[in-house]
N, C-alpha and C positions, 0 to 999 in steps of 0.2 A: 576556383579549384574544382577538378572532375574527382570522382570518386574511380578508383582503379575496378580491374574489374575484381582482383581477389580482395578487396575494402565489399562488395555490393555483394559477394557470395555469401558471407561473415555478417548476415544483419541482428541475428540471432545474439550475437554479443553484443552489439549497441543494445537492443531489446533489454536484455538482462543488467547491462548496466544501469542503466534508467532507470529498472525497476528497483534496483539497489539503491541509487540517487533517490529517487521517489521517498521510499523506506525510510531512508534517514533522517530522511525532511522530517517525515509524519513522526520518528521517534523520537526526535527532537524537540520538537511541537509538544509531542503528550508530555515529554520530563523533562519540561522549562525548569521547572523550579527545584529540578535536582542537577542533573546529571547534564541537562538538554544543551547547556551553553556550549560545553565542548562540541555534543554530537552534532549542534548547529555549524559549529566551526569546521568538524569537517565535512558536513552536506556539502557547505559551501567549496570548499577546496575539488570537493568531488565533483559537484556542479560544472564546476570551471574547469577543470579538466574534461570532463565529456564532452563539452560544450564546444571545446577546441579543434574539435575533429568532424571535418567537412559532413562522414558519412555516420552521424550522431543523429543526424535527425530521422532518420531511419526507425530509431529505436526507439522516442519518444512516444509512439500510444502506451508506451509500460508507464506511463503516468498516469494514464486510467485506471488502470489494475489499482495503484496506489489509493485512490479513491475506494474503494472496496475497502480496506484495511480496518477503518474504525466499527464498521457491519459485522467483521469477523472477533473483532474485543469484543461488541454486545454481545455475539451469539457464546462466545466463552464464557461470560459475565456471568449470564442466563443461564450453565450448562446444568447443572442438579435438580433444579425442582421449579414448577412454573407454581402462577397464584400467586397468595400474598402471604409473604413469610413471617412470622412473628417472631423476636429474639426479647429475652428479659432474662437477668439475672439476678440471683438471689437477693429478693425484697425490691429489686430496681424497678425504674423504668420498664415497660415493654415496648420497644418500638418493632415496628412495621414498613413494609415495603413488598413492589410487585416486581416478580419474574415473570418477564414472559420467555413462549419458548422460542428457543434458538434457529430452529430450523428458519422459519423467515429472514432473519437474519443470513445465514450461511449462504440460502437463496441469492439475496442482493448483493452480496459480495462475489461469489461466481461467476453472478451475470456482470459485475465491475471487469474480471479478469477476462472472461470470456471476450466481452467487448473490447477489452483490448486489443486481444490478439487478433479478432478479425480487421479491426483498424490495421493491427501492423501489417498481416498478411495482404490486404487489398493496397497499402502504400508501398509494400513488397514487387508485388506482384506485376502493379502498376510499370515498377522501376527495371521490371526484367523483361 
């Protein structure tokens, strides 16, 4: 199958599909044990649907961006206060635990997306 030419103008939507596809996968993953069997179910539907269309591969460095995604939870995780935080409640237990700060974090996911897009743009580019 050729790709038309107004299919190879349009790469921008394969891109952003993908990244949706991508997303799903990863939300599905994090909430196995609630929610995640359905959101697996339609990853997969979604999957297979992109997948079906010749000028899909276009868009798949948005799969890289998806990598970034669990960097961008840490750096959320982390957002209020770095160190080590101490929680205890009246007469309880005091447990403990470390924040670090986010900005590293936010970093390494940037450069996830970042490096996406020049992938897509050089496979782009390539194709025009």
């Amino acid at each position: 199958m050729t790709i038309s030419s107004e299919q190879a103008h349009r790469p921008w939507s394969m891109f952003f599909g993908w990244l949706l596809v991508g997303a799903l996968w990863m939300t599905g993953i994090a909430s196995i044990l609630s929610i995640g069997i359905l959101i697996l179910a339609l990853a997969g539907v979604a999957t297979w649907f992109m997948s079906r269309r010749p000028e899909s591969r276009l868009g798949m460095p948005a799969l890289i961006a998806v990598g970034g995604m669990p960097f961008f939870l840490l750096a959320r995780l982390n957002r209020n206060t770095q160190g080590t935080v101490l929680q205890g409640s009246n007469g309880g237990p005091v447990t403990g635990f470390v924040r670090t700060n986010p900005w590293p974090w936010v970093t390494v996911g940037v450069l996830f997306f970042v490096a996406s897009v020049v992938v897509f743009l050089v496979m782009t580019r390539r194709r025009a």
